[in-house]
GUVO-465019 format. One record per residue (C-alpha): y, z, x. Coordinates in nm, 3 decimals. Layout:
# GUVO-465019
> Y | Z | X
...
END
This chain:
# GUVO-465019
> 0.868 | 0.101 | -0.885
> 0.488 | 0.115 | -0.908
> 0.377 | 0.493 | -0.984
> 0.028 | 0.592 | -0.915
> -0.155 | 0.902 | -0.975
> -0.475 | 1.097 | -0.894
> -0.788 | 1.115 | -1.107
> -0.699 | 1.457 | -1.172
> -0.390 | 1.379 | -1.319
> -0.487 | 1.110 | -1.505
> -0.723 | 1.378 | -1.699
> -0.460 | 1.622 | -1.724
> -0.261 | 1.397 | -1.909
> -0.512 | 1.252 | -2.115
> -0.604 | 1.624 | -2.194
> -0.370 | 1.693 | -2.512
> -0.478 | 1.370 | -2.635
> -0.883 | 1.495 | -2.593
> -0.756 | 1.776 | -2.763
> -0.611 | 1.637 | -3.104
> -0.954 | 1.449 | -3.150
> -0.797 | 1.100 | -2.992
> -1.060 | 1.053 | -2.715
> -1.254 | 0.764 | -2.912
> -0.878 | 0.605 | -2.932
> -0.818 | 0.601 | -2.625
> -1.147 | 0.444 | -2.494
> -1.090 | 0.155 | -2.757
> -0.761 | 0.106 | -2.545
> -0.880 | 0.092 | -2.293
> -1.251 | -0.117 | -2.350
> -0.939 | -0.381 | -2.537
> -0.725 | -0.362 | -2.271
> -1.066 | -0.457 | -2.025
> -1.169 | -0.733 | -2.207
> -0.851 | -0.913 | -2.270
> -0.803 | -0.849 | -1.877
> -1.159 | -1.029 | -1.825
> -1.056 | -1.316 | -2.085
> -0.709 | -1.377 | -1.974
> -0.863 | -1.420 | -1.617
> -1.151 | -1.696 | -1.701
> -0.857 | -1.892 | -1.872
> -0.671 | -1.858 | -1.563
> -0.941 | -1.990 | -1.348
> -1.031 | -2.282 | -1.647
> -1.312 | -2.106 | -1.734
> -1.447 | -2.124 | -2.104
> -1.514 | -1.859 | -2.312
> -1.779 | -1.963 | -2.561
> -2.070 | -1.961 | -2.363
> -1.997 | -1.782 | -2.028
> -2.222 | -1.488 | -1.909
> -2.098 | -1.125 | -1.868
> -2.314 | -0.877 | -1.709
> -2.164 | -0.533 | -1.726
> -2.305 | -0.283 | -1.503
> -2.320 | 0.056 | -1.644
> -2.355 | 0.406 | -1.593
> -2.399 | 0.723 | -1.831
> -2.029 | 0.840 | -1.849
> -1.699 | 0.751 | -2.011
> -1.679 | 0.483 | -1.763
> -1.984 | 0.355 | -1.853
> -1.829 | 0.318 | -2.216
> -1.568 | 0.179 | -2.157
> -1.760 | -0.132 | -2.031
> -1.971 | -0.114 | -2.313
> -1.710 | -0.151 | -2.553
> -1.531 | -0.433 | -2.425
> -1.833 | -0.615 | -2.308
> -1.926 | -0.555 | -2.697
> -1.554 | -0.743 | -2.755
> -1.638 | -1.039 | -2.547
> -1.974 | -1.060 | -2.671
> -1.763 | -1.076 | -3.033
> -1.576 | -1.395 | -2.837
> -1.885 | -1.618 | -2.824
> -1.940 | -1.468 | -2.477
> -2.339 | -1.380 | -2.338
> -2.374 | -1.017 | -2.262
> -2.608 | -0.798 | -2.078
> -2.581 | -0.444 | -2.015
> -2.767 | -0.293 | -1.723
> -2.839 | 0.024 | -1.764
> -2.833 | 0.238 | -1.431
> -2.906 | 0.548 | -1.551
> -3.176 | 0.755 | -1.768
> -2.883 | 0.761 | -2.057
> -2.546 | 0.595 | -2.148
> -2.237 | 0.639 | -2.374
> -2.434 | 0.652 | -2.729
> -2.192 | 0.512 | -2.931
> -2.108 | 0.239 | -2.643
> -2.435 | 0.113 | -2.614
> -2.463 | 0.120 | -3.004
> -2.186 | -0.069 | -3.046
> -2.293 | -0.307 | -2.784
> -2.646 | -0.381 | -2.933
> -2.458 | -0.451 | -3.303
> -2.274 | -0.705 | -3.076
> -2.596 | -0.871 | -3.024
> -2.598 | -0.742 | -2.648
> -2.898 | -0.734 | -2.459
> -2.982 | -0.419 | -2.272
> -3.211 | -0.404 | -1.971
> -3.256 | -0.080 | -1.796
> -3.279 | -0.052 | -1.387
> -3.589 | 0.026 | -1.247
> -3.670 | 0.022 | -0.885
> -3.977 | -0.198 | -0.968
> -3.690 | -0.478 | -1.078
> -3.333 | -0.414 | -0.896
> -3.386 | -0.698 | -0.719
> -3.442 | -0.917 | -1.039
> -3.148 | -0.761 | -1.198
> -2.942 | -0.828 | -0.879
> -3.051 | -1.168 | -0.879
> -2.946 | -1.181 | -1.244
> -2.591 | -1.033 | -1.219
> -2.548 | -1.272 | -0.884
> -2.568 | -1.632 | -1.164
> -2.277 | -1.464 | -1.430
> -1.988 | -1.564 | -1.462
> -1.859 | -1.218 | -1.484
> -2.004 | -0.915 | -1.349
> -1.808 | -0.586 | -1.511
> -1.864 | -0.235 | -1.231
> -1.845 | 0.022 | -1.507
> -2.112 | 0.249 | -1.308
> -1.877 | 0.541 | -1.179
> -1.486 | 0.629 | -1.237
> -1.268 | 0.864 | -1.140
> -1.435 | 1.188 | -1.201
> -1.723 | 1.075 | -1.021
> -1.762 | 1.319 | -0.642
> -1.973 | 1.075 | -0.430
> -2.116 | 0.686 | -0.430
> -2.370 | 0.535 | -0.572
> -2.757 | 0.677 | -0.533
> -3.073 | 0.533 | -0.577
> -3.103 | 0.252 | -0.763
> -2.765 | 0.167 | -0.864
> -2.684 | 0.137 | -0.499
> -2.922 | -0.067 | -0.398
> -2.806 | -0.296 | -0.730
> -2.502 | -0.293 | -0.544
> -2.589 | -0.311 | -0.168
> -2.809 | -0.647 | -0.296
> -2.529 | -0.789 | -0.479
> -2.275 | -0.746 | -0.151
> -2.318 | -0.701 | 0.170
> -2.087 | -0.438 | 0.226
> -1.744 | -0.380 | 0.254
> -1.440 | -0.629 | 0.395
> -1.362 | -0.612 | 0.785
> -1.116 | -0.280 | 0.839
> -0.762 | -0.357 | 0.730
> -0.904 | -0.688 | 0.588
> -0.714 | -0.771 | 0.202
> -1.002 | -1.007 | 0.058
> -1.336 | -0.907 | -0.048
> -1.622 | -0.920 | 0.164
> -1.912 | -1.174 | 0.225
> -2.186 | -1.141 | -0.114
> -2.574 | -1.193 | -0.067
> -2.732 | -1.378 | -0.319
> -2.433 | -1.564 | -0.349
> -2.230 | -1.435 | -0.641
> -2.068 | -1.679 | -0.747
> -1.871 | -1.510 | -1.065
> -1.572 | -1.284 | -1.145
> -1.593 | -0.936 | -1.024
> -1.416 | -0.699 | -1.217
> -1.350 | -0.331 | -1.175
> -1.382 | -0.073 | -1.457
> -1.067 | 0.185 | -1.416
> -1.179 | 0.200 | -0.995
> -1.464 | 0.009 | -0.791
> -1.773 | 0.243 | -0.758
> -1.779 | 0.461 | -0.480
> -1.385 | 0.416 | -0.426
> -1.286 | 0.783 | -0.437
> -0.958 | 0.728 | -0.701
> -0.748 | 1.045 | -0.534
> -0.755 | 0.914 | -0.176
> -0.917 | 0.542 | -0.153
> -1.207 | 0.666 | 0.081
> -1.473 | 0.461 | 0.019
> -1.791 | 0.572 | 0.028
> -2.077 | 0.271 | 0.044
> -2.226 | 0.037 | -0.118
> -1.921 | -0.062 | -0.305
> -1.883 | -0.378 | -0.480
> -1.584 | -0.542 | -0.389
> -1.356 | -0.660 | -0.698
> -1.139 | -0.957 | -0.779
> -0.945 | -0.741 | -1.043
> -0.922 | -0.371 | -1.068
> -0.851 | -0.268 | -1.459
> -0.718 | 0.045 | -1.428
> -0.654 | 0.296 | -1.725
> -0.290 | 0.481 | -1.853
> -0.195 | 0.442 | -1.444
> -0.279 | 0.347 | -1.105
> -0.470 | 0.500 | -0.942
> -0.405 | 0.627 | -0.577
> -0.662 | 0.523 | -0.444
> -0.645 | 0.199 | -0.529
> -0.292 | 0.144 | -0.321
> -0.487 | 0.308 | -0.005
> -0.713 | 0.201 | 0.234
> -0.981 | 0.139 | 0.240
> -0.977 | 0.156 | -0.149
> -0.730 | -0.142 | -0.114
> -0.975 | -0.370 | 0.027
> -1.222 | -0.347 | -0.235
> -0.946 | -0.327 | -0.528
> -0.863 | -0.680 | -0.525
> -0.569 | -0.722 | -0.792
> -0.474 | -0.419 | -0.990
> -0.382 | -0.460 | -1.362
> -0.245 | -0.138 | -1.538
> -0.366 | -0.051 | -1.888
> -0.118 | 0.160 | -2.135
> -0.314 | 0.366 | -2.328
> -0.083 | 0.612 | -2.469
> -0.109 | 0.908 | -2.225
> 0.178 | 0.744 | -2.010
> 0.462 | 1.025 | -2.140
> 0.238 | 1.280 | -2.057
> 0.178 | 1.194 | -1.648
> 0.314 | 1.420 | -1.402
> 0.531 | 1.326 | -1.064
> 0.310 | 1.066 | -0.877
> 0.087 | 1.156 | -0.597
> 0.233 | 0.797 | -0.452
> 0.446 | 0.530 | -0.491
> 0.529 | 0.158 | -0.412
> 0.888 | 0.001 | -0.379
> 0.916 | -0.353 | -0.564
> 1.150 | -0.623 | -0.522
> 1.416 | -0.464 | -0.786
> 1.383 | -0.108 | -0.623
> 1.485 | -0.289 | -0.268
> 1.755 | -0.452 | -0.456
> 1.916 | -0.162 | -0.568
> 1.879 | 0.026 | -0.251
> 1.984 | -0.225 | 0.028
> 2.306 | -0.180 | 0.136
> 2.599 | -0.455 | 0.131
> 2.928 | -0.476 | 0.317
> 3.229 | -0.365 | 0.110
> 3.564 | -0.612 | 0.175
> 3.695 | -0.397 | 0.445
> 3.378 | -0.348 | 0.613
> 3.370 | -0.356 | 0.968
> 3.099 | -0.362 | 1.282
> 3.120 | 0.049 | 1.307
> 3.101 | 0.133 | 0.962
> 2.834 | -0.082 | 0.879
> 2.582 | 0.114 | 1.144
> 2.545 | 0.126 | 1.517
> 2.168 | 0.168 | 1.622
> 2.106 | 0.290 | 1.981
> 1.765 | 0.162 | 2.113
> 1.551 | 0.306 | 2.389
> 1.265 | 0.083 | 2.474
> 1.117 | -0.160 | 2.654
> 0.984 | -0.170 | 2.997
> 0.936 | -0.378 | 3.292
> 0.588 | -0.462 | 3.176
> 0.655 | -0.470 | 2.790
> 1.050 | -0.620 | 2.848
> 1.014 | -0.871 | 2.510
> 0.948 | -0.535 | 2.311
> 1.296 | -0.402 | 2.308
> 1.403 | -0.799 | 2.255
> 1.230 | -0.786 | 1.944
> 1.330 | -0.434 | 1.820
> 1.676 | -0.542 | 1.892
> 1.608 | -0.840 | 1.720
> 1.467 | -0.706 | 1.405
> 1.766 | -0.437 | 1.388
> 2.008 | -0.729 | 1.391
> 1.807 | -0.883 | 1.115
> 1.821 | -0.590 | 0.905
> 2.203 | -0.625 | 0.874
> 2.340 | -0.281 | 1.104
> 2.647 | -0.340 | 1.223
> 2.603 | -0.296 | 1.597
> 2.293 | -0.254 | 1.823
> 2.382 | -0.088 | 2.175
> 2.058 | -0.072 | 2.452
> 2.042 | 0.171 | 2.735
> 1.720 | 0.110 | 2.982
> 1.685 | -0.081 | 3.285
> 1.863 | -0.380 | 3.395
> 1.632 | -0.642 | 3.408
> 1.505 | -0.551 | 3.062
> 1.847 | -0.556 | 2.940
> 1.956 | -0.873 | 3.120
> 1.634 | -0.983 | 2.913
> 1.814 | -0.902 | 2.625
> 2.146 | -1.096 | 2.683
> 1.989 | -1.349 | 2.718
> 1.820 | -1.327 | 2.380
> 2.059 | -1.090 | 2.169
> 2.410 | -1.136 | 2.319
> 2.493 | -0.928 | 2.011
> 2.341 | -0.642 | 2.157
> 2.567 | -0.406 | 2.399
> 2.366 | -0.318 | 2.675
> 2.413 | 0.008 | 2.959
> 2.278 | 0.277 | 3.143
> 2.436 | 0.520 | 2.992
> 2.323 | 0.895 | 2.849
> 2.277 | 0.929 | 2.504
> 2.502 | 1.231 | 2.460
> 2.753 | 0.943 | 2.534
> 2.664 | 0.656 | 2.351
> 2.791 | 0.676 | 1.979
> 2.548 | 0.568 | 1.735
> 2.441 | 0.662 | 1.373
> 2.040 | 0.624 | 1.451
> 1.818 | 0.543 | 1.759
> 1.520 | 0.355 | 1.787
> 1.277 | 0.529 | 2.073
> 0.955 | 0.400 | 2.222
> 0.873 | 0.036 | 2.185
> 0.705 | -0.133 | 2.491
> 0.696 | 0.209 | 2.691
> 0.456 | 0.258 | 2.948
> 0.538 | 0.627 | 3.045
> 0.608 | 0.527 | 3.426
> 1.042 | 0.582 | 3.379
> 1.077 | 0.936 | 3.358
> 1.490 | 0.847 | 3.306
> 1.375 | 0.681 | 3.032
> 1.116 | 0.911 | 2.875
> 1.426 | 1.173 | 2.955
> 1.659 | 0.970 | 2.673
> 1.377 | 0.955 | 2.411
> 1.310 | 1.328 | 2.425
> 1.742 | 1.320 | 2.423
> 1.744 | 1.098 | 2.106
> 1.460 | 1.303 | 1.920
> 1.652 | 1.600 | 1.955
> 1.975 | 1.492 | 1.922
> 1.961 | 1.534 | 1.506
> 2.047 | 1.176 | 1.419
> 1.806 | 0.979 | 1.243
> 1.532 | 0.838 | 1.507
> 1.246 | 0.598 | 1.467
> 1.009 | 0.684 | 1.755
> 0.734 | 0.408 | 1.797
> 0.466 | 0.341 | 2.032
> 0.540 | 0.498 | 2.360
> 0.754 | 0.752 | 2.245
> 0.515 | 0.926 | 2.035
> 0.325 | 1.138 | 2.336
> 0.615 | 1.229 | 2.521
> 0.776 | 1.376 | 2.173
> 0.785 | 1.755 | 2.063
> 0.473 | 1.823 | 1.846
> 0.732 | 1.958 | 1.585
> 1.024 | 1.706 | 1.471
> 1.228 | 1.691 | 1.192
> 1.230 | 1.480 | 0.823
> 1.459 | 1.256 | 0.963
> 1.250 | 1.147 | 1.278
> 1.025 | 0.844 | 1.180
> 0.688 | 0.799 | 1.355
> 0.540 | 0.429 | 1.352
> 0.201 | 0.466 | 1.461
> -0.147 | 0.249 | 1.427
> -0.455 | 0.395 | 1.330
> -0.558 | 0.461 | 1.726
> -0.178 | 0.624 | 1.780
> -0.192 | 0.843 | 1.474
> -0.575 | 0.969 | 1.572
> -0.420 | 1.028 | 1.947
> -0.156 | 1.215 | 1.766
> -0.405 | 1.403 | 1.598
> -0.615 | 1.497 | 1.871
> -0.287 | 1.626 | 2.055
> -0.192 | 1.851 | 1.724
> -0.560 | 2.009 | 1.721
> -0.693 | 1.806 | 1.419
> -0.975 | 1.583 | 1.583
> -0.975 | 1.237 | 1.434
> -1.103 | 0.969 | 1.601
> -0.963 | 0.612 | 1.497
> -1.285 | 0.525 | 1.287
> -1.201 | 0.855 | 1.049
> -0.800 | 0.772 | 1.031
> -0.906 | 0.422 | 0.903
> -1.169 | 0.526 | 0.681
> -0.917 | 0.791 | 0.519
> -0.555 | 0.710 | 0.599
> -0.396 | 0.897 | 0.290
> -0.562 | 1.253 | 0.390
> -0.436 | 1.123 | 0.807
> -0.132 | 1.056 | 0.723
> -0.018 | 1.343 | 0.505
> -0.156 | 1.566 | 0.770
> 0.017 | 1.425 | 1.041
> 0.379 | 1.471 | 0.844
> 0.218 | 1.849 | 0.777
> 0.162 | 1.918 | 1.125
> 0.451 | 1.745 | 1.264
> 0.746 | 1.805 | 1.015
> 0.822 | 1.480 | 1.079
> 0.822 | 1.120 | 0.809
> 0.500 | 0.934 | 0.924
> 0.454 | 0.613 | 0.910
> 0.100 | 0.415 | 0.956
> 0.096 | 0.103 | 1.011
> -0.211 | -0.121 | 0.866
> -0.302 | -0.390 | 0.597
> -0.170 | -0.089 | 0.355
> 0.146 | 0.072 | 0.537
> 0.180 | 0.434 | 0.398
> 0.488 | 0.645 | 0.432
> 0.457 | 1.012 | 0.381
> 0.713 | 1.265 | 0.382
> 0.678 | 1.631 | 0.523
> 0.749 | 1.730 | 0.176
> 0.413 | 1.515 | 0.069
> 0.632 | 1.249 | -0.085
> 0.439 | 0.932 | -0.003
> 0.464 | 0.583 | -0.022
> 0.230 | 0.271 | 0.032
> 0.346 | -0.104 | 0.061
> 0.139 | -0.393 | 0.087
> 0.318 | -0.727 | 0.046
> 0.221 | -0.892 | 0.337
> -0.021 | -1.108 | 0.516
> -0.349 | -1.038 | 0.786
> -0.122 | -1.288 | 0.983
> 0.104 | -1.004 | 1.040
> -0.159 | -0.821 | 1.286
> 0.020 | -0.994 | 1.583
> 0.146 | -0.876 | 1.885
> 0.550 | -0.739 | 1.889
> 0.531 | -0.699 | 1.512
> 0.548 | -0.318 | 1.505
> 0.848 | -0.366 | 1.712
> 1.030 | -0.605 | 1.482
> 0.931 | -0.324 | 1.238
> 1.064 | -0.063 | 1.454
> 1.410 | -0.256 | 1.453
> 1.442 | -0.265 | 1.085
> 1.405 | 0.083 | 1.014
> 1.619 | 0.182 | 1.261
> 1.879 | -0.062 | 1.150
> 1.831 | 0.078 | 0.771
> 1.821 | 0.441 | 0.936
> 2.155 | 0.376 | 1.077
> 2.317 | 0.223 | 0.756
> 2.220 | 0.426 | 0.499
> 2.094 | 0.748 | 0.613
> 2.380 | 0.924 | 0.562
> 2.416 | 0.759 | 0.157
> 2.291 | 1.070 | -0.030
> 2.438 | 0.919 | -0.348
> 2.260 | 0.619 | -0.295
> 1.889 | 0.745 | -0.328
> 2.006 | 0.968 | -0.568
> 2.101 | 0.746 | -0.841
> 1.787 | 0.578 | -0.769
> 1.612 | 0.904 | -0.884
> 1.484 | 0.961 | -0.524
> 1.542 | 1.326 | -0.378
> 1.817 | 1.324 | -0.095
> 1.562 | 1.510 | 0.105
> 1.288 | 1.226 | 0.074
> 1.516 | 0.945 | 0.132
> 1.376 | 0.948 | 0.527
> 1.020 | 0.805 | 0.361
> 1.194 | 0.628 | 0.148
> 1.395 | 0.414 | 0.389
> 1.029 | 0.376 | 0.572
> 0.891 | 0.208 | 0.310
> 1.188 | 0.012 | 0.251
> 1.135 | -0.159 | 0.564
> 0.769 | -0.203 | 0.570
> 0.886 | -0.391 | 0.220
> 1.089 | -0.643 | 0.394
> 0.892 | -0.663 | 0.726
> 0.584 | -0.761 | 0.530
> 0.778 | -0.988 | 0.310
> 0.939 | -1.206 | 0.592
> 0.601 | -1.187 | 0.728
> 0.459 | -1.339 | 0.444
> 0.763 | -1.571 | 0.426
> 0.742 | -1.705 | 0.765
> 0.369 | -1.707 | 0.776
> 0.337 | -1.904 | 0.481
> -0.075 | -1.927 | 0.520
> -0.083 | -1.996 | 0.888
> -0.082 | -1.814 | 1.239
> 0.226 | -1.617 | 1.302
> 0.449 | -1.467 | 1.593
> 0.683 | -1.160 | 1.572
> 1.020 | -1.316 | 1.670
> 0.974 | -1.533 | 1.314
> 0.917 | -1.194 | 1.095
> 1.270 | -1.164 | 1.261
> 1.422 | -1.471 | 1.157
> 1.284 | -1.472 | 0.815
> 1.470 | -1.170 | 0.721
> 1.770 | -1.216 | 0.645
> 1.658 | -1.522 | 0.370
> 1.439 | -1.188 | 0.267
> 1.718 | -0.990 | 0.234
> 1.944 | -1.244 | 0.073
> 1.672 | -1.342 | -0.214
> 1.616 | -0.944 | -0.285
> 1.967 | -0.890 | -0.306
> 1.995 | -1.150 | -0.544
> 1.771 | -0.948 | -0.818
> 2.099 | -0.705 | -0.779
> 2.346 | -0.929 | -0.860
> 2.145 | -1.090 | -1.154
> 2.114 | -0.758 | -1.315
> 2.462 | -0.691 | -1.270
> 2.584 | -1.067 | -1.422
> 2.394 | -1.011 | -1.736
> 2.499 | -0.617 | -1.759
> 2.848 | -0.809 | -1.791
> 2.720 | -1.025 | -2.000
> 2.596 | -0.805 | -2.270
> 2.968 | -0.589 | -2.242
> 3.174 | -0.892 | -2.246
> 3.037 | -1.161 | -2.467
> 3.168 | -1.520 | -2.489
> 3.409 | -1.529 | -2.774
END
């Protein structure tokens, strides 16, 4: 499981170590751990060393340093070096050591930013060491128009790759601990910001840098040990991997059968959104649950024979219908009060409920930790609005941690926001953020496949205390949890079934059970060579 952590707590941690006199230690960890991060890329990309150009962009604090010293290592490596200087003063001994490197140092001047720009735009590497994660604000003056010239401005919103660069740029970008102007607590980004290729980040990741917008300007994130790691707190976030799905997914025992394995009830659909409830039923019975019974009209559900015969379908109550989770809202229009009557029956009948789409304004404004909301940036800012905390959609994209963990606040409720970063947060202010997946994904009926596999994990494994417990997750969290469990796999079949190309929402579907079957082989592997090690050949 990927851990990440605020600015603030990465400087609480690194405190003790200030303390006992190790601060120059730790920035040669991590200036080493930055330029073996820049070297080990150019070899990637068949780039040589001896030779190449490395302009590191600097400002006056320890992040400034830190490029310093490692551009002073690369410089050591045969490499050409430049420091630009963006501010009346810099780290002493990090320019000193720099200039014994046989660095050259040009200072920023308005009179020759564009020069500079210009400059930085023919390297092969360009190093952002000009703010980190004590900085309160972007870039000013100068500096930011050394950046604004260099790119044109951030990616499109909920975009993965950086954005289009003046003065075609042609070399490596790489982050110093966070991009400039990427606020490391909460991702908000506040322009210019350059965007990276690689994000070299220092004892932890950051949150911010698992968040969007932060996300989009992070590029890849590598994690630097620099001894303060025994010394960080509880995250402020975290992000399932492969091996965490593994040993949380659920598996039929021997004796197994269709009840005990999870029966999701699912509300949804309507006569014009019908192929919404087909593909929340059809993501449910991808995500392994036992059983999927529908209640809602009859020509949805005849729909729904046709495509799930699996699925039981009535038009029953659900005081009467026996089920371990529901699934509320997908493809609802509002216009069936009968069936807006079941979802407010579902949300307050206690059992585990995913409530997506059209559920969502029809819902009490306070829930429960075990009722998941699904919604998209414009949903959650509706939400909002309703709750009394004006957001508009532009604000709820531009900061989606601080929109998200009010929304679970206000609501009591697990939230879940959908985007190119899903994030999960708890109404304890657990939170989660997965981002496997692909910008093919952004297709219509995928939030309802998505729907159908949390329901269907709601339904299986909501009731497992033990089972988030020996994974170290708190019982009461295990709501968020299970959100973020399914974003996993949804954005992994999507990726799967994408594979680089346009994609539709009943293929997320089909690709996950191979998902779920490769995952769930990372649980059986660790189990063969536990038995392994206790029961060696003889």
């Amino acid at each position: 499981m990927i851990s990440a952590y605020t600015g603030t707590q990465i400087r609480e941690a690194e405190k003790p170590l200030l303390d006992s006199g190790m601060g120059a230690v730790l920035m040669q960890r991590a200036a080493y751990g930055l330029a073996s991060a820049v070297i080990t890329e150019l070899r990637s990309r068949g780039r040589r060393l001896y030779g190449s150009s490395v302009v590191v962009l600097t400002g006056k604090g320890n992040n400034g340093g830190d490029g310093l010293f490692a551009a002073a290592r690369l410089a050591g490596r045969g490499m050409r070096t430049t420091a630009v200087l963006a501010a009346d003063s810099a780290h002493p001994e990090g320019l000193a050591a720099f200039e014994r490197a046989g660095g050259r140092v040009l200072r920023l001047t308005e009179a020759n930013a564009g020069e500079l720009a210009a400059h930085a735009g023919r390297a092969d590497v360009v190093i952002d060491a000009l703010l980190g994660t004590g900085a309160r604000g972007g870039l000013r003056g100068t500096a930011a128009d050394l950046v604004s010239a260099l790119s044109l401005g951030p990616p499109s919103l909920g975009g993965r790759s950086p954005g289009p660069r003046s003065l075609g740029l042609r070399g490596l970008v790489v982050a110093c601990d966070v991009p400039s102007g990427v606020n490391a607590d909460t991702g908000e980004a506040e322009q210019p910001v350059l965007p990276a290729d690689l994000t070299v980040t220092f004892g932890g990741t950051k949150a911010g840098l698992l968040t969007d917008p932060g996300a989009d300007f992070a590029g890849a994130v590598q994690v630097v040990p620099i001894g303060i790691e025994d010394h960080l707190p509880w995250p402020a976030l975290r992000r399932f991997e492969a091996a965490d799905l593994a040993a949380l997914l659920p598996a039929p025992e021997r004796r197994s059968h269709k009840y005990s394995r999870g029966v999701l009830g699912i509300i949804a659909g309507s006569p014009a959104y019908p192929g919404a409830a087909v593909l929340a039923c059809r993501g449910a019975l991808a995500a392994g649950v036992g059983m999927v019974r529908y209640i809602g009209p009859p020509d949805v559900a005849d729909l729904i024979r046709q495509s799930c015969p699996e699925v039981v379908c009535s038009t029953g109550a659900v005081a009467d219908t026996h089920v371990q989770a529901w699934l509320v809202g997908s493809g609802m229009d509002g216009a069936d009060r009968e069936q807006m009557q079941r979802v407010r029956d579902a949300a307050e009948s206690g059992l585990p409920t995913v409530a997506d789409a059209g559920a969502l304004p029809v819902l009490p404004d306070v829930l429960a930790p075990q009722v998941v909301l699904t919604p998209h940036a414009g949903e959650l800012a509706t939400l909002l609005k309703r709750l009394g905390a004006g957001m508009e959609r532009d604000a709820v994209e531009a900061s989606t941690l601080a929109a998200v963990r009010q929304a679970a606040g206000l609501t009591e409720a697990t939230v879940l926001l959908k985007g190119a970063t899903t994030l999960v947060a708890s109404p304890y202010q657990d939170f989660y953020s997965q981002s496997e997946g692909t910008p093919w994904l952004a297709t219509a009926g995928s939030g309802d496949v998505l729907a159908g596999v949390i329901g269907a994990l709601l339904a299986q494994v909501g009731s497992d205390v033990g089972r988030f417990r020996a994974a170290g997750i708190d019982p009461d969290e295990r709501w968020a949890a299970i959100a973020a469990m399914a974003a996993s796999l949804h954005a992994r079949a999507g990726m799967a079934a994408a594979d680089g190309a346009p994609l539709t929402a009943g293929r997320i579907a089909d690709a996950l059970p191979q998902i779920w079957g490769k995952v769930s082989m990372l649980s059986k592997q660790r189990a063969g060579n536990r038995n392994s090690q206790s029961h060696p050949l003889r």
